[in-house]
C-alpha positions, 0 to 999 in steps of 0.5 A, a space after each residue: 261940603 256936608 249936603 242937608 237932607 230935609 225930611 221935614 213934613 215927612 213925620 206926620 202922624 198916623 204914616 211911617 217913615 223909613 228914616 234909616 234909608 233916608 240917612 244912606 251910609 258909607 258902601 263897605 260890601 263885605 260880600 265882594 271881597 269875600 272871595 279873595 278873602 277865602 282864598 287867603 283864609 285857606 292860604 293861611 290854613 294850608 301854608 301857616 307863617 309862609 302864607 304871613 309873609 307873603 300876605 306882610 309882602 303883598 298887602 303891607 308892603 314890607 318883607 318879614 322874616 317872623 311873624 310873633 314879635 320878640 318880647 325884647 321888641 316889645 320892652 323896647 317900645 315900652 322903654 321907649 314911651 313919651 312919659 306923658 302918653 304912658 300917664 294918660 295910657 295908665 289912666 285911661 286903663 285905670 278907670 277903664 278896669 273901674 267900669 269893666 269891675 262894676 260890669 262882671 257878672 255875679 253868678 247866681 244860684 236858683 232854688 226853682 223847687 225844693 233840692 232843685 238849683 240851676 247856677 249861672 256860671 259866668 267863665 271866661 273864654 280860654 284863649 282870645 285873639 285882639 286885633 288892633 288895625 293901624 293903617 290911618 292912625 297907631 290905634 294905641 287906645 284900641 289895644 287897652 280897649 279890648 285887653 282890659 276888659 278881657 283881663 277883666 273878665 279872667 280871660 288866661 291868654 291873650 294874643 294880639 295881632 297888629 300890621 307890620 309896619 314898614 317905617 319900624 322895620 316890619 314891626 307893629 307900630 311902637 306904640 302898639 307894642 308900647 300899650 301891649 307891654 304897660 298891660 302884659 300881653 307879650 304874645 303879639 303878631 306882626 300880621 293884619 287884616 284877614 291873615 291875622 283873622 284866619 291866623 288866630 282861627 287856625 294857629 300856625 307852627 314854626 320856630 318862632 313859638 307859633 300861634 295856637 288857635 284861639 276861641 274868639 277874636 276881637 277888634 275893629 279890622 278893615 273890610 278884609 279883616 270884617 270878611 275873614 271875621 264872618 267867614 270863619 265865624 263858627 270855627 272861631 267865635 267873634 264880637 262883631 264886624 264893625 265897619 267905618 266909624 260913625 257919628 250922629 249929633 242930635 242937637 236943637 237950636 241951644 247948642 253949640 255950632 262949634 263943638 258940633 263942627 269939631 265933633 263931625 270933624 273928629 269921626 271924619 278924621 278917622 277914613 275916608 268912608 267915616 259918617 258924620 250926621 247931624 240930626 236938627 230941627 234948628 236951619 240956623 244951627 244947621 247953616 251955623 255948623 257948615 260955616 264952623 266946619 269951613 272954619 274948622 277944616 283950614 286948621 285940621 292936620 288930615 283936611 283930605 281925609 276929612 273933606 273927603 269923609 264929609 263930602 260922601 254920601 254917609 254924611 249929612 245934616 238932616 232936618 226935621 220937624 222937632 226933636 222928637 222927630 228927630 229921636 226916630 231918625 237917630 234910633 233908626 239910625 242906629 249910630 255907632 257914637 251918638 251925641 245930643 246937644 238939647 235943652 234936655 239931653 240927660 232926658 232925651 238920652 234916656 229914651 235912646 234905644 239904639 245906639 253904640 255909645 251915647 254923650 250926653 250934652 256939651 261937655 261929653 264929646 265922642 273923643 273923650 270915649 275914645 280914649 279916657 271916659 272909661 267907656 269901650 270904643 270898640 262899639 257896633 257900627 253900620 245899624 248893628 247897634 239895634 241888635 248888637 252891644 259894644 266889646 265888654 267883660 260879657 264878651 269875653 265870658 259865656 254862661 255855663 247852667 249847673 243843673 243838680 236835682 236831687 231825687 225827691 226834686 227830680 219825682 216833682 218835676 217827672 210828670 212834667 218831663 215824661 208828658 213832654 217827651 210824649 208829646 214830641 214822640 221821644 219816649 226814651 227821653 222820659 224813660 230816663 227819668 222813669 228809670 232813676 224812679 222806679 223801684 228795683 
């Protein structure tokens, strides 16, 4: 099932272990495709909605005949919706605004000399594309993920893009449609993967109503959708390439071996390439969680999938010598979800430095921030969390600096300026302060 890798001993004080090459991940070599996904960029850039339905033809298997999706499909959907799911959708998207709320940036005045202010302004991005991918699952919960905290932020247009299902006649998945009609978006996209991407980067006409560019795209997307995304970054602005899920566990021996299982279970559930990594210094949690996961999978709905996540390469339980050993393996490993099941979690929490997500102890597993812990699951995947942050308000702004200087503020700092520019040999840079002080 699961391997075990034994780094114990390998910690001593006074070496360095390179503990991110020992936790190998799933392979998602984006460069590969990144030929054919050009092609497909440049096909869309060229052909626009002929090229949509070819790609909806080739790659999703169904044949088209538009690509934006009619509002009254979109109603239709809505009408249509469990009455217990829309409950959970609406409070999921409740305390989700709440979080997104306390997060938006105030702007901020700055007095740095007398009659001399520097204001941060924080706008919203104009108009933004949100794509929400459904091969293995209708991901609902990633339309409110990336919609509300955009809605948040002031963003004034939204569009988004999902698969065209062939089972719903060509269509996104109803419950995507269902989700974008509880939040108001009715600018939706029956196209996937690099299309989609390469559709909101250079916009399309047709009688259908078309596709405006858009100036950043959003969402998790499969390997060509990830390719589009880094090729086309620069024309379009982007979040992140984020890649197949993953989870790391850090627990000691007072945690439990079922919530551990079912846990590692539920990031599997999502493909085949998901990682499921357990961090302990405990062997007897680490053989009681490969009899949990045993137990555990006869009774899981998609056990080929998951067996097939567990058995790979970017899953593993790994030991070591303590935890604190164990601290430097999860903030190398830099997980996208990260949980820790210790005596001392709240502690240990604390000092996590690279992570997407963190859940702290027994009662905060990965799934409720999937859906309704009202935190954003759209988070950085494959180390990018050392350097990179989750979809928030503050993706979808940008900060804008108002200088106003009056002329008395402007003589204070002129010293300054035109010793400056000498001393890069652009004298014309102080000439125009000089000018604006100078007697005429």
């Amino acid at each position: 099932m699961i391997r075990q890798i034994d780094i114990r001993g390998l910690g001593a004080a006074g070496t360095h272990v390179d503990y991110a090459a020992l936790v190998p991940r799933a392979s998602f070599d984006v460069a590969a495709v990144m030929e054919q996904v050009r092609q497909m960029c440049a096909a869309v850039r060229e052909h626009g909605h002929a090229e949509l339905l070819r790609q909806a033809a080739l790659y999703d298997g169904v044949e088209i005949e538009r690509v934006r999706v009619p509002t009254q499909e979109i109603q239709s959907a809505f009408d249509a919706l469990d009455p217990a799911l829309r409950v959970s959708l609406e409070e999921s998207v409740s305390r989700l605004r709440r979080t997104c709320g306390a997060e938006r940036p105030h702007d901020t005045v700055t007095e740095v000399s007398p009659g001399g202010t520097v204001t941060q302004r924080n706008v919203p991005v104009d108009r933004v594309g949100l794509y929400v991918p459904a091969a293995t699952a209708p991901l609902c919960s990633s339309v409110l993920m990336n919609v509300v905290p955009a809605q948040v932020a002031g963003v004034s247009s939204l569009a988004l893009a999902s698969p065209a299902q062939r089972e719903h006649g060509g269509l996104p998945h109803p419950l995507i449609l269902a989700a974008c009609a509880l939040l108001g978006v009715d600018e939706v996209y029956a196209a996937g993967g690099a299309g989609a991407v390469a559709m909101f980067a250079y916009g399309y006409q047709h009688d259908d109503g078309g596709c405006a560019p858009v100036d950043l795209v959003t969402g998790p997307a499969n390997i060509f959708g990830v390719a589009a995304k880094r090729l086309l970054r620069g024309i379009v602005g982007i979040d992140s390439e984020a890649g197949p899920t993953e989870i790391a566990i850090l627990a000691d021996d007072s945690a439990d071996p079922v919530f551990v299982a079912a846990d590692l279970i539920s990031q599997a559930e999502h493909d085949v390439l998901a990682a499921a990594v357990l961090v302990t210094d405990s062997a007897p949690l680490a053989e009681a969680v490969e009899v949990e996961l045993e137990r555990q999978l006869d009774s899981t709905k998609h056990i080929e999938r998951v067996t097939a996540a567990l058995d790979g390469t970017q899953s593993a339980i790994v030991l070591v010598d303590d935890l604190d050993q164990g601290e430097d393996v999860v903030n190398a490993y830099a997980a996208e979800h990260l949980e820790i099941h210790t005596v001392d979690a709240s502690v240990r929490a604390a000092r996590v430095r690279n992570a997407g997500a963190v859940f702290v102890g027994p009662f905060t597993p990965v799934s409720l921030g999937d859906y309704c812990a009202g935190s954003n699951h759209v988070l950085p995947t494959a180390g990018c969390a050392c350097h990179s942050s989750g979809l928030s308000v503050r993706a979808f702004l940008r900060t804008v600096q108002v200088v106003d200087y009056s002329r008395d503020a402007l003589g204070e700092a002129a010293s300054h300026v035109l010793t400056m520019s000498e001393a890069e040999d652009l004298p014309a840079h102080g000439d125009a302060v000089r000018v604006r002080l100078e007697p005429r």
